[in-house]
C-alpha positions in Angstrom: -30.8 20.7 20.4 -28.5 17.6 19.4 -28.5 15.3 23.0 -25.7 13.6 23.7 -26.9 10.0 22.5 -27.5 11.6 19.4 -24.0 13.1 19.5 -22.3 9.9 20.6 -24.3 8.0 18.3 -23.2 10.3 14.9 -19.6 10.0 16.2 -19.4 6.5 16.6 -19.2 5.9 12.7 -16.4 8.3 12.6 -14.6 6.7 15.4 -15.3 3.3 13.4 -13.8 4.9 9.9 -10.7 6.1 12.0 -10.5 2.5 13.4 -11.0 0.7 10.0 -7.9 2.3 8.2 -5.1 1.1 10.3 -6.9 -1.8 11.1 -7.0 -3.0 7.2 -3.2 -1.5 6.9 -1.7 -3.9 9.6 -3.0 -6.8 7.0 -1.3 -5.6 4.3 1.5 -7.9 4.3 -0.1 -11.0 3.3 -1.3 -9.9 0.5 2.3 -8.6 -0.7 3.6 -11.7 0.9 1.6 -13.5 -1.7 3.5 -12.2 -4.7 6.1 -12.7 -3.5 7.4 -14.3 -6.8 6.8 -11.0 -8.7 9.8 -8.2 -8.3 9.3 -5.5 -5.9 8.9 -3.0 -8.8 5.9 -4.9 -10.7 3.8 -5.3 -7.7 4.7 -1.0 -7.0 4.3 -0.2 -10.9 0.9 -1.9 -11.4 -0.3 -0.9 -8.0 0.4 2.7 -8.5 -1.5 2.0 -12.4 -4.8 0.6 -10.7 -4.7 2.8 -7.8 -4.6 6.2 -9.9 -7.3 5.1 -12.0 -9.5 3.6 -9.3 -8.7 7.1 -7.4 -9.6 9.7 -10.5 -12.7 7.4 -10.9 -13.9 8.1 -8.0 -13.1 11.9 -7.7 -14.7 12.3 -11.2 -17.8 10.3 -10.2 -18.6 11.1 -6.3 -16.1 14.1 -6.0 -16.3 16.7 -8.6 -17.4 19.4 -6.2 -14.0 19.0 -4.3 -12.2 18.7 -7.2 -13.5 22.0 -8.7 -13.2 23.8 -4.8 -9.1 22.7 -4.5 -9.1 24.1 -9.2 -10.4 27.3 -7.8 -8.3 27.7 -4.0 -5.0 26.8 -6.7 -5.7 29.5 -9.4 -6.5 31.9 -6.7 -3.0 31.4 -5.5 0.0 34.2 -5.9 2.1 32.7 -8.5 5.0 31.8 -6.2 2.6 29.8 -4.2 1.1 28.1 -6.9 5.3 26.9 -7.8 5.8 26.2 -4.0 2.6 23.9 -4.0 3.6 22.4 -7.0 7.7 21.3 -5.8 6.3 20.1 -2.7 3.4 18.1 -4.3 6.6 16.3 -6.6 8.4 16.1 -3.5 5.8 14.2 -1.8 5.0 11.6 -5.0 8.8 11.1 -4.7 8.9 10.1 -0.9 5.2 7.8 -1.3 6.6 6.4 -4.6 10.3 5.5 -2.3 8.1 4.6 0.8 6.1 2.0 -1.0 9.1 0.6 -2.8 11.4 -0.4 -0.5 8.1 -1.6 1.8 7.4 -4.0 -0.8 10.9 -4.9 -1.0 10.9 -5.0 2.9 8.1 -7.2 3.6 9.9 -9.7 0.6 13.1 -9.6 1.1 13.7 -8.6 4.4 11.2 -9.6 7.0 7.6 -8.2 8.1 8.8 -7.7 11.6 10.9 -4.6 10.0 8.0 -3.5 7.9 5.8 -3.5 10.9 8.6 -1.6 13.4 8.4 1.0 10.2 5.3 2.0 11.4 5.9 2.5 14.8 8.7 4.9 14.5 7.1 6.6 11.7 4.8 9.0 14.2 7.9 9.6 16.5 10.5 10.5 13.2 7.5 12.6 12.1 7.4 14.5 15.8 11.4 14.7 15.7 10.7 16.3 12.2 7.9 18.5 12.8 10.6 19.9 15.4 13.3 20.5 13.6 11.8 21.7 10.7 8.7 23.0 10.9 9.6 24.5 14.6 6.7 22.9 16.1 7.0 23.1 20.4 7.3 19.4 22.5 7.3 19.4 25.6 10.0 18.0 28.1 8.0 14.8 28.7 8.0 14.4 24.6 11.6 15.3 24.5 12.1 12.5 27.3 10.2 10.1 25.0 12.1 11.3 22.0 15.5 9.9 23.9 13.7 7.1 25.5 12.7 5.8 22.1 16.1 6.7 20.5 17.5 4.2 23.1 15.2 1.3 21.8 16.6 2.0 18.3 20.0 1.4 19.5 19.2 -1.8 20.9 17.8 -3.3 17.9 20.7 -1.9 15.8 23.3 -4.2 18.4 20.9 -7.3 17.0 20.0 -6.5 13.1 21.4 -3.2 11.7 20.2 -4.1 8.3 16.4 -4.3 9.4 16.9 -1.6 11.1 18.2 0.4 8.8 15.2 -0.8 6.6 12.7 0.6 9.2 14.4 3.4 9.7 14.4 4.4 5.7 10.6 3.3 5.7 9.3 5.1 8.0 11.3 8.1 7.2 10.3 8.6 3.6 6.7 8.0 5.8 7.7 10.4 8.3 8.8 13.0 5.5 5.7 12.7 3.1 3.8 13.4 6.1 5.6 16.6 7.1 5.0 17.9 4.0 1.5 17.3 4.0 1.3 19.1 6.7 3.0 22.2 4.9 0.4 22.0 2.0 -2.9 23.5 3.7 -6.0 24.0 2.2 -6.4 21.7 -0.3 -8.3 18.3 -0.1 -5.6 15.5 1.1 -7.6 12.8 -1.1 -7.6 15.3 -4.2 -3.9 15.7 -3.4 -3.2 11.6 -3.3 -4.5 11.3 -6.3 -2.2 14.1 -8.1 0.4 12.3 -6.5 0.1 9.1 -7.5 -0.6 10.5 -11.2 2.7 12.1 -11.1 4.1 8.8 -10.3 3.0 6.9 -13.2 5.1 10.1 -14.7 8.2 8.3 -13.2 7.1 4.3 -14.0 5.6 4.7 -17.0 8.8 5.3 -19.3 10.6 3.2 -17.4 8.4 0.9 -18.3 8.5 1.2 -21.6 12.2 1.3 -21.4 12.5 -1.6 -20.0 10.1 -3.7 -22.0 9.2 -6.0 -19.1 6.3 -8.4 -20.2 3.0 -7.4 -18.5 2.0 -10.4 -15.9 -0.9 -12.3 -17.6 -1.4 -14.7 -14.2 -5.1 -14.2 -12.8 -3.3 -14.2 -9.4 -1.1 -11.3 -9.8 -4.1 -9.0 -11.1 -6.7 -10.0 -8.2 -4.2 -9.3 -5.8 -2.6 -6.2 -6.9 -6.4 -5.0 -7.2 -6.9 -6.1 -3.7 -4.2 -4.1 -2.5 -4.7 -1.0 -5.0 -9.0 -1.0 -4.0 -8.4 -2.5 0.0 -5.6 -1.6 1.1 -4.9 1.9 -0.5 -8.0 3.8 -1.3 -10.4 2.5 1.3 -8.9 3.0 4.1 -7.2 6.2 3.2 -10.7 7.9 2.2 -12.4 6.1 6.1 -9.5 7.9 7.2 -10.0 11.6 5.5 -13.5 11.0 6.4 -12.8 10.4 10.1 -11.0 13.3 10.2 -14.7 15.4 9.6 -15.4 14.7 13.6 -12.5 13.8 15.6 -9.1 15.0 16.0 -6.2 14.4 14.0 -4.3 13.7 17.8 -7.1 10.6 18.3 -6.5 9.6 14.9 -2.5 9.3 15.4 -3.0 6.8 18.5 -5.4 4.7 16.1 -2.5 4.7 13.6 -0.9 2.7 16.5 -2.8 -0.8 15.0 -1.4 -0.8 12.4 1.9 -2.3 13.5 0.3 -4.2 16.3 -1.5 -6.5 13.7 1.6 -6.4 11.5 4.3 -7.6 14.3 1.9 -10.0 15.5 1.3 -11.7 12.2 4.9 -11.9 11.6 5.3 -13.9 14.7 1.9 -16.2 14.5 1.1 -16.1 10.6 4.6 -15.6 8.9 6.5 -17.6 12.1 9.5 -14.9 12.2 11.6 -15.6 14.7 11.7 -12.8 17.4 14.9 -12.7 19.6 14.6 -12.2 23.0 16.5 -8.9 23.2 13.9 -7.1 20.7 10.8 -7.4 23.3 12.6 -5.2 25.5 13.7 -2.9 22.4 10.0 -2.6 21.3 9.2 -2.6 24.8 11.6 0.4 25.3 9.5 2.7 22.0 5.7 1.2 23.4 6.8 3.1 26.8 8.3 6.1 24.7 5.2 6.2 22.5 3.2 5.9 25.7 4.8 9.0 27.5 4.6 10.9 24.4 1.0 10.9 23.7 -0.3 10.6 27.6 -2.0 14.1 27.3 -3.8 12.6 24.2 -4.3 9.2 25.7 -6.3 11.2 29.0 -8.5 13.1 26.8 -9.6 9.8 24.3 -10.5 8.1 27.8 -12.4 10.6 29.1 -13.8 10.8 25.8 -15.3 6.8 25.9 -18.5 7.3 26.3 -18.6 7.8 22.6 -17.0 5.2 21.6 
């Protein structure tokens, strides 16, 4: 019989791999930040090259068992299935491969305080679209925090439409990805990535060669982009699939809520981006709509601390 210190104690680490992901992806723009004097699409293109190799190393090496499992569950499929799973896998690399783009760009170009407000609309736009189109039931208190959030938008929009128009696209192609991940069941989601990202190098690749751009020979640009490739895409994504062994996918979605705490605060302490005073109460507007929406959840994870 499994006591419950042993219980809390075997889903603490699990609590700690759900906390480690967002925590390392609210960091991510200093990294970015620093190559800065690279284009948007180098830093994607050799990204995308590192992280698909680093990914089908490790599936080959560690994984082989889930890699054969999702072979076998795809064969077994009716053929119009197997062509459903395979537009809706090419729809997803599309939507990661323009969600990391123009968040490159963003955080460049633009500002990080519009990368990081990305991320907190992302859950919401993925609610509103879960909805709409896969017909999933909310409440009238997450319709209220729908509006309530809505509202925020609108404020931001009277300051800076462009970086809001920039969040908006981010965490939309965010927001989208994920609703189709959510339509592609029974498959492993890390096995997935990594077919993903290989069918992105289908899309850089020639244009690559098209283009003739000179490969980047600085030691800089290469220990970065592995950085980001090894730290800041497969690590946390895998502490996140792992996570997902023990606790819910609900206590997992507040966690993702780090992410662009870390990131708005380093724009305003570490980048020094100004903040205007009208955007606290916009972002104070979506914390209290993001608050309203996942009370329910919020109750349970607190009744649920002993395990932390």
């Amino acid at each position: 019989m499994i006591t419950k210190e042993q219980d809390t104690e075997g889903r603490g680490k699990y609590f700690l791999a759900a906390f480690l992901g967002p925590l390392i992806w609210g960091f991510m723009a200093v990294p970015i930040r620093l190559l800065k004097n690279w284009s948007a699409e180098d830093i994607l293109h050799y990204r995308i090259i590192l992280a698909v190799s680093l990914l089908w190393l490790f599936n080959f090496i560690f994984r082989k068992r889930d890699l054969k499992k999702d072979y076998r569950n795809f064969q077994l499929l009716p053929k119009n299935k197997r062509i459903k799973i395979i537009y809706l896998t090419l729809a997803s690399a599309i939507l990661l491969f323009a969600n990391w783009y123009t968040y490159i760009y963003c955080i460049n170009s633009i500002s990080v305080q519009a990368g990081a407000f990305a991320y907190i609309l992302c859950p919401l736009i993925t609610t509103a679209g879960g909805y709409f189109i896969l017909k999933e039931n909310l409440n009238t208190t997450q319709k209220l925090s729908l509006i309530v959030a809505i509202a925020g938008v609108f404020m931001l929009a009277t300051g800076s439409l462009k970086e809001v128009l920039w969040s908006l696209t981010i965490g939309s192609l965010y927001a989208f990805y994920l609703v189709l991940q959510r339509i592609i069941q029974g498959f492993d989601k890390l096995n997935m990535l990594a077919i993903q990202l290989a069918m992105c190098t289908l899309f850089i690749i020639p244009q690559m060669i098209i283009d003739q751009s000179p490969i980047p020979h600085e030691g800089t640009f290469w220990s970065i982009i592995l950085i980001i490739a090894l730290l800041f895409t497969i690590i946390p994504l895998f502490s996140s699939m792992y996570a997902l062994k023990k606790i819910s996918s609900s206590t997992l979605g507040i966690m993702l809520y780090i992410n662009p705490i870390i990131a708005f605060t380093l724009a305003v302490t570490y980048f020094q981006e100004q903040v205007d005073p009208y955007k606290y109460w916009a972002y104070s507007l979506i914390f209290i709509a993001i608050i309203i929406f996942n009370f329910d959840k919020l109750k349970i994870l607190f009744k649920r601390k002993n395990y932390l």
